[in-house]
N, C-alpha and C positions, 0 to 999 in steps of 0.2 A: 164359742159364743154363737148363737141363731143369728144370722143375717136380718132378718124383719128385728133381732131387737137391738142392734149396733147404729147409735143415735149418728154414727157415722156415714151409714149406710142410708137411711133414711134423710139426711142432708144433703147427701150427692143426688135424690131423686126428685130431691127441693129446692135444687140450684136455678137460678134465672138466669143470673150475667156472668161472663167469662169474668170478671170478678169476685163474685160469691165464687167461684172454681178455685178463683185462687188463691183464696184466705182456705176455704176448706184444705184442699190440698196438700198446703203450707203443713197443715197444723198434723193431717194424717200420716205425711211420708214415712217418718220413722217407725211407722208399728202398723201399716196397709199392709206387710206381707204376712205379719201372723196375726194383728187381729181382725182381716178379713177373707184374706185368702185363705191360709192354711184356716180358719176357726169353722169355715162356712162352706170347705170342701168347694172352691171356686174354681171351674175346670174349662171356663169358655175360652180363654186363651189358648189351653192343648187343640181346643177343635177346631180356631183358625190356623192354627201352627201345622196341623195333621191335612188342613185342607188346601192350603197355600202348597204345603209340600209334595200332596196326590197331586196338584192340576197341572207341576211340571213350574212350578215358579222358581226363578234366580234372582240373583242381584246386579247391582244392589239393589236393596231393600231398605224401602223408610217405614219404621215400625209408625204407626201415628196415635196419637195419645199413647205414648210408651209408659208411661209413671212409672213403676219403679224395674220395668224391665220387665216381667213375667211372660208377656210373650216373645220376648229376644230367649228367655230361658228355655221355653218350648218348643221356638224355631231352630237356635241353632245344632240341634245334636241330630237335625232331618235335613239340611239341605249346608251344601259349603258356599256361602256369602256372606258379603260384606253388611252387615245391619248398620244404618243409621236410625237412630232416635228424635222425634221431637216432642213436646207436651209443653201443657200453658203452664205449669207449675214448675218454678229451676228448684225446689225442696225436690219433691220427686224423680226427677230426671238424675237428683245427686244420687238418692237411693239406685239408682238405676246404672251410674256412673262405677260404683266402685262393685258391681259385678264382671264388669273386662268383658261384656259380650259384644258394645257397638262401636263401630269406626267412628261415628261423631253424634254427637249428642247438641242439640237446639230448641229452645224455648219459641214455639210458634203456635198461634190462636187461629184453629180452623176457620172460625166465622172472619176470618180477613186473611187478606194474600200472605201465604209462608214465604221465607227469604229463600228459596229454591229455584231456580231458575227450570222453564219449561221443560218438559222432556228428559228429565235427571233421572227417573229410576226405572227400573224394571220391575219392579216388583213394589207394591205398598200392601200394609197387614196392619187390622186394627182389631182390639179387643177391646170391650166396654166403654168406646168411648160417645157411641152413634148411642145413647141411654134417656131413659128419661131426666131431664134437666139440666141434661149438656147439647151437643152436637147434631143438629136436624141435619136434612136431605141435600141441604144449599150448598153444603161443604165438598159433595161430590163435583162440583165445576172445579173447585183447587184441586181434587184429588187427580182428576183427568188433567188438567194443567201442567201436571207435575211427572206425570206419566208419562213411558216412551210409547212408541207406538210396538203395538204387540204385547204392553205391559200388564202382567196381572195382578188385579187389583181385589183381595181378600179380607171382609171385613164383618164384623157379627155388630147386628142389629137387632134393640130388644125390642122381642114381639110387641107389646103394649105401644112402644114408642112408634114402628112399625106402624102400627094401625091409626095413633093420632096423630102422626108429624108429615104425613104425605111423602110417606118415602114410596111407595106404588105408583104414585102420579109423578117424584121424581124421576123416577128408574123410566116409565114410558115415554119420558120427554128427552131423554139421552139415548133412546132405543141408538138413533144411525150412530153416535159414537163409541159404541161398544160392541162386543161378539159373545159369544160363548155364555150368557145370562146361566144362572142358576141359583136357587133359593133354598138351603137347607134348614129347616127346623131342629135344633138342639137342647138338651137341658142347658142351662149357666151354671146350673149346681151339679153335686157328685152324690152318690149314693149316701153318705155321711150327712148331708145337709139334712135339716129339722123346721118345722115351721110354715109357715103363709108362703114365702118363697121358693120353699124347695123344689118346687114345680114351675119354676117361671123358664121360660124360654127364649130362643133368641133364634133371629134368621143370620145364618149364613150365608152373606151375598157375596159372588163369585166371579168376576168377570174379565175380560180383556180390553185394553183400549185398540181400538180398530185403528 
């Protein structure tokens, strides 16, 4: 199935509130691994998973917006740590659950404090969750929050949302609290993808908490 015509797909770019997330969600977990990922050749997760794992990142590791685990499945066969999961959706996270890839698995809503206490991980990795109609720039204060010091924090950001949600003006307002900045541009889809989308992209943002 083409991505641009999965009325699923086109709902999650249509979402407003962290509750439209989570009726939608609800209702996709049981069939988001084949009839989105595998249908639409979805490969942004390998790219945070492949880049979390060049820049020398450990655990643990809070995967965030986990759904149903796909990049617990890309990360753990490159680095040996402990994955923890969180996501606003507990359908999702179930799907995600009976894969056996994360130490603990928690329902937590970016746009408000997660139950983690300061300084918990080493490592944070996020795939499709920074998108349009979910997760803007503001979320990066939890993310550093939660981060140890030295921790690196790997997350893909799609271009479009990129350009409209002020994630360039977030990122220059945190300059003194981070190191090592870098921004990679990557396809979100794989050679097999068809359609209006098959060209979309997403940044790769890269960084450490100073």
């Amino acid at each position: 199935m083409r991505p641009e015509n999965d009325p699923s797909l086109d709902a999650a770019y249509a979402l407003k509130t962290p509750q439209d997330s989570k009726r939608l969600y609800a209702e996709w977990a049981d069939t988001y691994d084949r009839e989105f990922a595998a249908s639409s050749d979805y490969i942004l997760h390998h790219h945070v998973a492949h880049r979390f794992a060049g820049a020398g990142g450990i655990g643990p590791v809070l995967d965030v917006g986990a759904g149903t685990g796909l990049l617990a499945e890309a990360l753990a066969p490159l680095i040996s740590a402990e994955i923890d999961g969180t996501d606003i959706s507990p359908e999702m996270l179930q799907r995600a659950r009976v894969k056996g890839l994360y130490r603990h698995l928690f329902t937590g809503d970016l746009t408000r404090t997660l139950p983690v206490q300061n300084g918990t991980y080493a490592g944070i990795t996020s795939s499709g969750t920074f998108t349009n109609g979910h997760v803007g720039p503001d979320a990066f204060d939890e993310l550093l929050r939660i981060t140890a010091p030295d921790g690196l924090i790997v997350l893909s950001i799609n271009a479009q949302h990129f350009s409209d949600a002020g994630f360039a003006k977030k990122i220059d307002s945190i300059q003194a609290q981070i190191t090592d900045l870098s921004l990679q541009e990557v396809l979100i889809y794989g050679t097999a993808a068809t359609g209006d989308h098959k060209d979309d992209t997403a940044l790769i943002a890269c960084f450490r908490k100073a």
